[in-house]
N, C-alpha and C positions, 0 to 999 in steps of 0.2 A: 410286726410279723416276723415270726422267728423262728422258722423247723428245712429238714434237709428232703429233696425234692430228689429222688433218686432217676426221674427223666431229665434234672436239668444238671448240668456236667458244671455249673460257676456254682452250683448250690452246697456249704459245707455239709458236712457229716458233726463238725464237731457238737461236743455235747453241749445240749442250751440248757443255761442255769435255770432257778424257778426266781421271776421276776418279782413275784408276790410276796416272797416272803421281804423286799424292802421294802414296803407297803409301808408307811406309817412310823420307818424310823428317821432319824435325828441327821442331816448335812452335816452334823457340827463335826469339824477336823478334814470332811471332804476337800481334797486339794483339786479346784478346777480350775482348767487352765482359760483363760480372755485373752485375746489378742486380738488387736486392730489391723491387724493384715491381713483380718478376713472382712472389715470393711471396706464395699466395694462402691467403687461410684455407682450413681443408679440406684442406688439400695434405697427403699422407701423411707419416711418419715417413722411411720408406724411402725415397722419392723427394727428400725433403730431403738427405736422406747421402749418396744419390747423384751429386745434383746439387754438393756441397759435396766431395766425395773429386773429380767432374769439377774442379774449380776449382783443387785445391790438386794433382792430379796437373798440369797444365797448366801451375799458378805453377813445380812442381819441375823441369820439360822445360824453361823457358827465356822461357814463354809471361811476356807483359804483359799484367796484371787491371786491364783499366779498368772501374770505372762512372759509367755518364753517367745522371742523370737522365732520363728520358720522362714529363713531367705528364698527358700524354691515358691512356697506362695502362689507368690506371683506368675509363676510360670504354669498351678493345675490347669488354669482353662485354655490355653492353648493345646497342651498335653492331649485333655481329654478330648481336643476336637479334632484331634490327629489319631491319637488310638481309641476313641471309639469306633469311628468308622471303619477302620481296618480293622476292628478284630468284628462288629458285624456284616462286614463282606465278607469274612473269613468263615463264619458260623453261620451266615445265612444260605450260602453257597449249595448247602446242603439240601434244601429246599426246593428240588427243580421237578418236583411234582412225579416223579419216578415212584421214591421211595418213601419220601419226607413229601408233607405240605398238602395245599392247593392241589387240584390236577385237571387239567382241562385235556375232552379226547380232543384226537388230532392222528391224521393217517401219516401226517408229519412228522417228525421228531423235533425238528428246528420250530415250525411252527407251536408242535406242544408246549416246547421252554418259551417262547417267548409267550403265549397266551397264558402259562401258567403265571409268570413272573411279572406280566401287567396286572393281571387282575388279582393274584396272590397278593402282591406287595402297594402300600398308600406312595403318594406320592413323595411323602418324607421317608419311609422306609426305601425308597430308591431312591433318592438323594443320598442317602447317609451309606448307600453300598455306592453308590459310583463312584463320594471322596474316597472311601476308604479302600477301593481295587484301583485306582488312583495315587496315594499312597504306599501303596505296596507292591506298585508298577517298578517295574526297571529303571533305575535313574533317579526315583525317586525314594524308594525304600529307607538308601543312605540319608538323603539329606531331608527326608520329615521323620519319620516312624522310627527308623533306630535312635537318631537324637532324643525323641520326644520318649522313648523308653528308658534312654538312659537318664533325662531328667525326670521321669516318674520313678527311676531307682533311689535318684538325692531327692525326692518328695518323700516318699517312704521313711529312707532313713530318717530324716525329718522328726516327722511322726512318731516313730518308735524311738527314737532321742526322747519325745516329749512325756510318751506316757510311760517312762521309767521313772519322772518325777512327779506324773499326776493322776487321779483317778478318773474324771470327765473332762472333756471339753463341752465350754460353751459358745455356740455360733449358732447364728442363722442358719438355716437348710437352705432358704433362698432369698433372693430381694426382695420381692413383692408379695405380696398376699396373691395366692393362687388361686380361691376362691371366695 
């Protein structure tokens, strides 16, 4: 899925190539990058072998297996379990049944935000705003979310280290088969 969503504000504009036309040609010379520091404990049986038959059908088409070390790694899922929260408290916020969202009447105001905001929101989408307005609380801002940004800054950089020397990575998307 690949086009720019001009209601949603994370959605690029940039220009999407035409997919199709690699349709049908040659890996051979492709430099993709393997690394084992994206194997994770937990990672299924299945998903190992698949990921491994990906690497070795790729090495037989012609493809170059590079890997490069990434040290921060280790540190994305923490990261992400700090700034996701905080940035969906942040953009869900806007949601309080006024102007955005859900809207339940109410001769109340107090009462409207909170009936809108139960019944708007599952109970994992309020979870994941309490850590994250939690986070981004007084006192703790500094010592979770600013760190955790500035080591998704040395993840990044990471990243664009890597693919100045490669054209794809290969990895799992996840551990387990999803369905």
């Amino acid at each position: 899925m690949c086009s720019h969503d001009p209601k949603d504000t994370t959605s690029s504009s940039k220009k999407i190539p035409n997919f199709e036309e690699s349709i049908g040609n040659s890996v051979k010379g492709l430099k993709s990058w393997y690394s084992n520091e994206f194997f994770q404990e937990g990672m299924s049986d299945e998903i190992i072998d698949i990921w491994n038959k990906g690497k070795e059908w790729l090495k037989k088409s012609g493809a170059e297996i590079i890997d490069i070390s990434l040290p921060n790694t280790k540190y994305a899922l923490p990261c992400y379990y700090i700034i996701a929260p905080a940035e969906a408290s942040s953009n869900l916020a806007r949601y309080d049944g006024v102007r955005f969202g859900h809207s339940v009447n109410s001769s109340d105001i107090n009462e409207m935000y909170k009936a809108t905001r139960s019944e708007g929101f599952g109970d994992e989408v309020k979870r994941r705003i309490m850590i994250g307005t939690y986070v981004l609380s007084s006192g703790y801002y500094d010592a979770y979310y600013l760190k955790a940004q500035k080591v998704r800054s040395l993840i990044t950089e990471d990243y664009n280290k890597v693919f100045n020397s490669v054209d794809v990575i290969l990895t799992p998307s996840h551990q387990v088969r999803l369905f």
